[in-house]
N, C-alpha and C positions, 0 to 999 in steps of 0.2 A: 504493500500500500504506500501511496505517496504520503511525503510529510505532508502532516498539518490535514489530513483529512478523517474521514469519520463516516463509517456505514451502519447504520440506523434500520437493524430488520424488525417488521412490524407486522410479519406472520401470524407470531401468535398472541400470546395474551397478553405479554405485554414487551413494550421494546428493548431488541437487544443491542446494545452498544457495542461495535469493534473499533476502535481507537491506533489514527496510524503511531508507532512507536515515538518518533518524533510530532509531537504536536503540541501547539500553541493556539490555544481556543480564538482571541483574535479575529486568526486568521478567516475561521468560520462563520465568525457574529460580523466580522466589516468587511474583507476583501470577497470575500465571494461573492456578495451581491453585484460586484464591478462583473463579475464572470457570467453572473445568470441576467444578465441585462439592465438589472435596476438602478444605473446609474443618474438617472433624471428625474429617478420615483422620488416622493419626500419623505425623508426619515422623521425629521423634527422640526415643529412647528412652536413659537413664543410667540410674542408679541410683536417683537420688533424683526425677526426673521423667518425666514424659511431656510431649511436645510435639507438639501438631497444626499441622496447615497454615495454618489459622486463626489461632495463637497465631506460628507461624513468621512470619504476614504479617506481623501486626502489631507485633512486635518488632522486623524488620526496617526497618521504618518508623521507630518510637520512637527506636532503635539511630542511623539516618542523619540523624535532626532531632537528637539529641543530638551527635552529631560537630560536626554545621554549627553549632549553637548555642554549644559549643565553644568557636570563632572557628578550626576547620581548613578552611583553603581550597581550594576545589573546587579537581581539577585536582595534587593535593599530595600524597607520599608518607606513609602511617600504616602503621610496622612496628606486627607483631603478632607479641608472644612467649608466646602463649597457648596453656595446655592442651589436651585435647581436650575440648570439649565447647558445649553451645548457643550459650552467649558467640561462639561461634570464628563461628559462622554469623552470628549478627547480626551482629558487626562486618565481614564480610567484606562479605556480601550489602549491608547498609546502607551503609559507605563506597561500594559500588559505584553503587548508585539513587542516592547522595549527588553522586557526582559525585568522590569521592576514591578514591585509590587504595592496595588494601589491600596489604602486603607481608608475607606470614606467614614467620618467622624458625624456624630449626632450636633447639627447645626444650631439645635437648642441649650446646650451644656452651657456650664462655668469656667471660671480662670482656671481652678483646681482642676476642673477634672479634662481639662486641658495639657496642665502641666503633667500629672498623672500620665497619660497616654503618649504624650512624646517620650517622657522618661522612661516608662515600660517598654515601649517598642522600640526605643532608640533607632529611631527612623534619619535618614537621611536626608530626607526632602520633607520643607511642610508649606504647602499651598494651600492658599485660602480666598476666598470672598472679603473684600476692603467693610463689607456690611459686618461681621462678625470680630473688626476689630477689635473693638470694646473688650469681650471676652481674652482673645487672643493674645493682642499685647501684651495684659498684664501678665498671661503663662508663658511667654514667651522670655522674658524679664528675670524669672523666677526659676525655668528650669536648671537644671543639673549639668545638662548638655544642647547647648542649641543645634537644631539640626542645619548641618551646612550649607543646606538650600533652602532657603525661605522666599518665598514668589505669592507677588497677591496675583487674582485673577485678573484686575484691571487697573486702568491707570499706567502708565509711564515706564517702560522698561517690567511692565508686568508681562503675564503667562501671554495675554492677543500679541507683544511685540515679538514673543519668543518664538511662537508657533508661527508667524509670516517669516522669521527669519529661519525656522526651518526646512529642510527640504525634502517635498512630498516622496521619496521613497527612502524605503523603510524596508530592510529584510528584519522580517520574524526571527526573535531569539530564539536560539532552538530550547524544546524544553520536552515534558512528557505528560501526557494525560493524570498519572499521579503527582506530579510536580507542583508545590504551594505555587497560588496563584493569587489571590486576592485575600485579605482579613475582611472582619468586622466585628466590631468589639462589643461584645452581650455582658450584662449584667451576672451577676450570680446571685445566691443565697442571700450572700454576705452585702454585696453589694458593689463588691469591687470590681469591676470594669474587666473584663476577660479579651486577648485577641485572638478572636476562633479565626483557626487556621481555613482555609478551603483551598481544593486544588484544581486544576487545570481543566479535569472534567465536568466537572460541579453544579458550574450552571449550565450548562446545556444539554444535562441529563437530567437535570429539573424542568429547564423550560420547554422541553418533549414531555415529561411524566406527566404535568400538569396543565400546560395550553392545551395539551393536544384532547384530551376527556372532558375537559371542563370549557377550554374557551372554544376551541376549533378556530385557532384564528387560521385568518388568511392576509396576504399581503394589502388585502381592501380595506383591512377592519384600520380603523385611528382607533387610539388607546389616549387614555385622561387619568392619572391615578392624584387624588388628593394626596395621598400616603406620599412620602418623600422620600430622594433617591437615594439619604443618607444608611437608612435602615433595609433590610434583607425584603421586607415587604413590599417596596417600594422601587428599591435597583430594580428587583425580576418584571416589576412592573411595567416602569419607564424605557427600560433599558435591554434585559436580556428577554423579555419575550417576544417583544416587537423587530425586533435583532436575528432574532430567531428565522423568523419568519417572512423579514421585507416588510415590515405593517410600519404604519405610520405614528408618531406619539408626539400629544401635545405636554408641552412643559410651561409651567407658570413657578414662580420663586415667590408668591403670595402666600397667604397665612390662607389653611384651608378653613371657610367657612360656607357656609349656604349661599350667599349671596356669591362670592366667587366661582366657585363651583356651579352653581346655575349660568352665569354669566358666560363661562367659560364651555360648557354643554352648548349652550344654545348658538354661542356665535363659531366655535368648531367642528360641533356635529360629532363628536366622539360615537364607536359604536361598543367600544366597552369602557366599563368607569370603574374604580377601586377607591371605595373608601374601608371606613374604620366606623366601628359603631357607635361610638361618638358623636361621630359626625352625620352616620345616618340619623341618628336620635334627632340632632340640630335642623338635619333640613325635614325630616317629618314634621318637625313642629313648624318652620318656616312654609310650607306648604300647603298649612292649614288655611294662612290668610292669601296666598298667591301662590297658584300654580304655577311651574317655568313648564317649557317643551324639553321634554328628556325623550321625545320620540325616535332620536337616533339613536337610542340606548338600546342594543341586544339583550347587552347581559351585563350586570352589576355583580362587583366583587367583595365580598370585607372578609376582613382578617385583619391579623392584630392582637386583639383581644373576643372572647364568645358572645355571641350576637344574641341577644336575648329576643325570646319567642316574641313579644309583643310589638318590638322593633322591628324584626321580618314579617309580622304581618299586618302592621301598620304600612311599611312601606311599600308592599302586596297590593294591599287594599287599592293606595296613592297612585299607584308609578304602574300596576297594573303585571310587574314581573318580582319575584322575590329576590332580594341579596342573597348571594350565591357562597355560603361562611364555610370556611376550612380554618383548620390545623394548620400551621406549620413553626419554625422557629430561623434563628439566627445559625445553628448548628446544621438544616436544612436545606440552606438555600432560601428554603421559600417554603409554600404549603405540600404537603403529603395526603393530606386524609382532608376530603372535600365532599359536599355535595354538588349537585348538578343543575342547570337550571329545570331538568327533565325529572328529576329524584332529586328535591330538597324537601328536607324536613325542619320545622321550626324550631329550633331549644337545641339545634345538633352541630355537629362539623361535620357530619356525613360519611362518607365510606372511605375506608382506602384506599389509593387510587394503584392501578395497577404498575407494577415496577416498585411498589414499596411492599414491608410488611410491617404490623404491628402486635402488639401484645399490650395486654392489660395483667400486670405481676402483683403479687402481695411483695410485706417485705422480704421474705427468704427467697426471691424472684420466682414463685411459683405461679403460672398463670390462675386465676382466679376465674370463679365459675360466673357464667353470663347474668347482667346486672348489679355486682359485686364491681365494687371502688376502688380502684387499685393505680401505680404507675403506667404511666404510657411509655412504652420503648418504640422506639421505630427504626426500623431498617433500608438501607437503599444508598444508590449508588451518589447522591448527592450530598451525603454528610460530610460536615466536617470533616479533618483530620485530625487533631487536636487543637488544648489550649497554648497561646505562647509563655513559655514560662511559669505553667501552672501544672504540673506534671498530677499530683494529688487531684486538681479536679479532672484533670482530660481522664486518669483511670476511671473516676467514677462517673462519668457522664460516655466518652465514647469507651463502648464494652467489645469494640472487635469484632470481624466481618462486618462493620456498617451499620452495625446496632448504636444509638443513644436513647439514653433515657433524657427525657426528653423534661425532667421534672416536675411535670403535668401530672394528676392526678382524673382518672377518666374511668365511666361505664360504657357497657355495651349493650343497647337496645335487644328486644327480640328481633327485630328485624337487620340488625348490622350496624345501628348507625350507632356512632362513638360520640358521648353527652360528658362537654367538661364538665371538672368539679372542684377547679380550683389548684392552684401551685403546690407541689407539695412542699413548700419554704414558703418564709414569710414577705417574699416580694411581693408587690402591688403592681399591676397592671392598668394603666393611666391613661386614655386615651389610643392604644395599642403600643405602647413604650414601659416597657419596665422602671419602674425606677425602686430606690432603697429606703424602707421605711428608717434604717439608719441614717440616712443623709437628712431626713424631714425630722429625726429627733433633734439632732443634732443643730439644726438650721435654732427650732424650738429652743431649745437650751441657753443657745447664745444670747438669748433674749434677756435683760436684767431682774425679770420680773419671774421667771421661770427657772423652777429646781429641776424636774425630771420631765421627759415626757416616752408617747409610746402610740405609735402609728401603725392600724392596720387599715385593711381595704373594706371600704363599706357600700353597696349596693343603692342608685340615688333613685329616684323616682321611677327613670327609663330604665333600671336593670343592672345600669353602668357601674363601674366601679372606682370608687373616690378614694384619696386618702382623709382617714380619720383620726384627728388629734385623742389622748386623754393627758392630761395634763398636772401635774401639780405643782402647783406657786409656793414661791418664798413664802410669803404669806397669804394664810387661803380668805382672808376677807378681801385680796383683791379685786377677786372673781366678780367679771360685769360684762355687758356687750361691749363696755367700751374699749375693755385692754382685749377681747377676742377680736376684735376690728383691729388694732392697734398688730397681733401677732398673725392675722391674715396679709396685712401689708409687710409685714417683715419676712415671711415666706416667700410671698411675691417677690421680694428685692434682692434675695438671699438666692433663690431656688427657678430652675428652670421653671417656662411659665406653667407648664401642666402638673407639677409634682405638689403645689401649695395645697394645704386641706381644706375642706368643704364646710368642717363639720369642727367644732372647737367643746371637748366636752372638761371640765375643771372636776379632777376627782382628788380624795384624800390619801389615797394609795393606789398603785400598780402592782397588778398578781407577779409574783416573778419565785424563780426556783429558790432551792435552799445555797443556791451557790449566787443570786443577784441577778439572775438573766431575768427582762421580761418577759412573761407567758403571753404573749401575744397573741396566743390562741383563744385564752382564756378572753379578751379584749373583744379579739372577734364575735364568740358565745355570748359576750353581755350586749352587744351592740344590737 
C-alpha cells in the first residue's frame, strides 16, 4: 500500500480499517480532496470569508512550513489557545503534515490553569488568539519555562504574516497510524488537567464509526456546531467530520446563544447542527416567544453532557425532529454509543455504535446483570493512548486492547439502550465541560468572609446540571442575600464563566470522613 493511504472495508458489520505502514492522517483529511476534484468546493465558511478546499490545501501547507521554519521541532508539543475559526484548521492540520503536534487549549480557562498546561506539556510553540490575552499574559509571565515560540494569530509579524510567507508545498512527515498525533487535555477526578494522548489513526476511525450510522453525511451537507473546536466535541464536529467527507462547515468565534445560533441557521442554511443541552434548554425557551427557520436542519446533535427526556421532547414537539444524544469523551475522540435520528429514545445515549464495544462492570469489573448501575468501559479503535505524565491514571483508565473506563456510571435498558447515571467521581458537568468542584471550593474560600466550602452538581429546573455551593462563614450571623450576591460575583471574577454556582446554601457543618475529606456525596443526598 502507498504511504499515507487507508482502505476502509464496509462489508460487514462494521468497518474495517487497513492503514498504509507509513501514514500521516493529514494527508487524508486535506490533500486528497485536491485529488478527488474538490478543489473549488467550500470547506469553511465565517463571516468575513469563504474558504475552499483548494485555498484549505494550500494554507495548510504554508501554515506547516511556517511552524518548521519557526525552529519548532518535529515530534514537539504546540498549545493552541485559539478562537474558532480558519486559523484553528491551518494550524492544527499543518502542525500535523509538519510532523508537530497540535494541542488545542479550553478558550475559557485562567492564568493558572494556563500556566499549568505549558508547564506540564512543556511544549515548544504557544499560539494564540490576541482576544485571550488577558488570560495568557499573565501565565505567560509566571511560567517555569517559556515556550520558545510564542505567535498570536493576528496583528503584525503574527501567525497571517507567517503563513503568506510560507510556501504552499509541504511533504508529509512520515509517521505511522499508531504514532501520537494530536492531545487534548481532560479533566480528572481530582481535577487536575490530564494531556490525553491520541494517535495518528484516531480521528478518522471515529469520524467513519460515527458520521457514517448516525449523520450519513455527504459532501452536500454544511455543518454548524455551537460546541467549540477547542474540546473533542467540537474539533470532530467542525473539523474532522466534515474533512472526512468534503462537506462544508460554518464557523462563528461568538459566544453560543439562541439568538446567535438562530441567526446563524437561518442566514447559512446549515443541514446539521450540534449543540449541548444547555443550550438546547436556552433556545426551547427562546422559541416559545419567536420561532426562527431551522428548516434546513436534517439532523441535530448534542452531546456533552445527558440530554434530559423533557428537553428532547420539548425540542421534538418545536423543531418537529428530536436531538440526536450520544456518549462519548475526551479519551474517545468523540461519541461511541448514540442514538439515531430513526431509533432515538428520550432519557438515553442510545446504542453502541458499530466498530465499538461496551460493558456495564461492578466494582471487581464483573459485568453486571441488565438494569443494574455499574461502570461504563468502552472499547475501539479511537481511544486514546495514554495520559502525558500521568502513568497511575493512564493504568487505571486505558485497561489494554482499547478498553477505557470511561468513569461514567451507566444502565442498560430492556431494549439496548444505555441510560447515564452520573460520574463515578465527584466532577461536575457544566454546560458539556467538566470542571472541578475543587477549583469552585477553592475560588469560595478565598473569599474573607468564608471558612470552608463544598461543591457538588445539582439538577436546575430543565434537568441540567449546576454547580452547588454549601458553605460555612467565619461567622454564621453573616449569612444574607446580600454576601450570596457578593460570592456569586467573586466566582464570576475568579472562575471560568460556566463553572460559578447557581445555588448559595450557608450551613453549620460539612459531612466529611474521619480523616477531613468532604463526603460530597452525602451533599448531593441532602440537596
Amino acid at each position: 500500500m502507498e504511504p499515507n493511504m487507508v482502505r476502509i472495508d464496509r462489508s460487514g458489520d462494521a468497518p474495517v480499517f487497513t492503514f498504509a505502514d507509513s501514514f500521516n492522517v493529514a494527508v487524508h483529511m486535506i490533500d486528497r480532496h485536491i485529488d478527488e476534484g474538490r478543489s473549488d468546493r467550500t470547506a469553511y465558511i465565517t463571516e468575513q470569508e469563504t474558504v475552499s478546499y483548494g485555498q484549505l490545501a494550500e494554507r495548510v501547507n504554508r501554515c506547516g512550513n511556517a511552524l518548521l521554519n519557526a525552529g519548532i521541532p518535529t515530534g514537539s508539543r504546540m498549545l493552541m489557545i485559539v478562537k474558532d475559526c480558519p486559523e484553528f484548521v491551518y494550524l492544527y492540520y499543518g502542525a500535523i503534515k509538519a510532523g508537530i503536534i497540535p494541542v488545542p487549549i479550553n478558550t475559557l480557562l485562567r492564568a493558572a490553569d494556563y500556566q499549568y498546561m505549558v508547564d506540564d506539556s512543556k511544549c515548544a510553540a504557544l499560539i494564540y488568539s490576541p482576544d485571550f490575552e488577558a488570560e495568557v499574559g499573565p501565565a505567560l509571565a509566571v511560567v517555569s519555562r517559556r515556550p520558545p515560540v510564542v505567535v498570536l494569530t493576528e496583528g503584525d509579524g503574527g501567525l497571517g504574516d507567517m503563513i503568506a510567507a510560507g510556501s504552499d508545498v509541504l511533504a508529509a512527515h512520515p509517521s505511522d497510524p499508531m504514532a501520537d498525533c494530536f492531545w487534548l487535555y481532560s479533566s480528572g477526578s481530582t481535577g487536575r488537567p490530564k494531556g490525553t494522548v491520541h494517535r495518528q489513526r484516531d480521528l478518522l476511525v471515529n469520524a467513519v464509526l460515527y458520521s457514517e450510522p448516525v449523520l450519513q453525511i455527504t459532501e452536500d451537507d454544511i455543518m454548524f456546531s455551537a460546541a467549540k473546536l477547542f474540546f473533542a466535541y467540537g474539533l470532530a464536529n467542525s473539523m474532522n467530520f466534515p474533512l472526512m467527507y468534503g462537506a462544508s462547515t460554518v464557523l462563528s468565534d461568538e459566544r453560543p446563544t439562541p439568538e446567535m445560533t438562530f441567526r446563524i441557521i437561518e442566514k447559512h442554511r446549515p443541514t446539521i447542527y450540534y449543540g449541548v443541552p444547555t443550550l438546547y434548554a436556552a433556545q426551547c425557551r427562546a422559541m416559545e416567544t419567536e420561532k426562527p427557520d431551522l428548516s434546513s436542519v436534517r439532523i441535530c446533535v448534542s452531546a456533552g453532557e445527558s440530554l434530559p427526556a423533557p428537553i428532547f421532547n420539548r425540542w421534538n414537539e418545536i423543531v418537529g425532529n428530536p436531538p440526536v444524544d450520544g456518549i462519548g469523551s475526551t479519551e474517545g475522540t468523540h461519541i461511541f454509543i448514540s442514538n439515531r435520528l430513526e431509533d432515538a429514545k428520550a432519557g438515553t445515549s442510545g446504542r453502541v455504535l458499530p466498530g465499538y464495544n461496551a460493558r456495564i462492570v461492578d466494582d471487581d469489573g464483573n459485568d453486571v446483570i441488565p438494569g443494574a448501575v455499574g461502570r461504563l468501559l468502552v472499547q475501539g479503535q479511537s481511544m486514546a493512548a495514554y495520559y502525558w505524565n500521568q502513568p497511575e491514571r493512564t493504568a487505571q483508565t486505558m485497561m489494554g486492547d482499547d478498553w477505557v473506563n470511561t468513569g461514567d456510571t451507566y444502565t442498560q435498558d430492556e431494549d439496548g439502550y444505555y441510560i447515564y447515571n452520573g460520574r463515578s467521581d465527584d466532577m461536575i458537568k457544566v454546560g458539556g465541560i467538566w470542571c472541578s468542584p475543587i477549583e469552585i471550593e477553592s475560588r469560595l474560600i478565598d473569599h474573607p468572609a468564608v471558612l470552608e466550602a463544598g461543591v457538588v452538581g445539582r439538577e436546575d429546573n430543565d434537568g441540567l446540571v449546576k454547580p452547588e455551593a454549601h458553605i460555612i462563614l467565619k461567622e454564621h450571623g453573616d449569612a444574607n442575600d446580600e454576601l450570596a450576591a457578593e460570592l456569586l460575583e467573586h466566582c464570576k471574577d475568579g472562575l471560568a464563566r460556566y463553572k460559578y454556582p447557581r445555588w448559595f446554601n450557608f450551613v453549620e457543618e460539612l459531612p466529611k470522613t474521619a480523616t477531613g475529606k468532604i463526603q460530597r456525596f452525602k451533599l448531593r443526598a441532602d440537596g
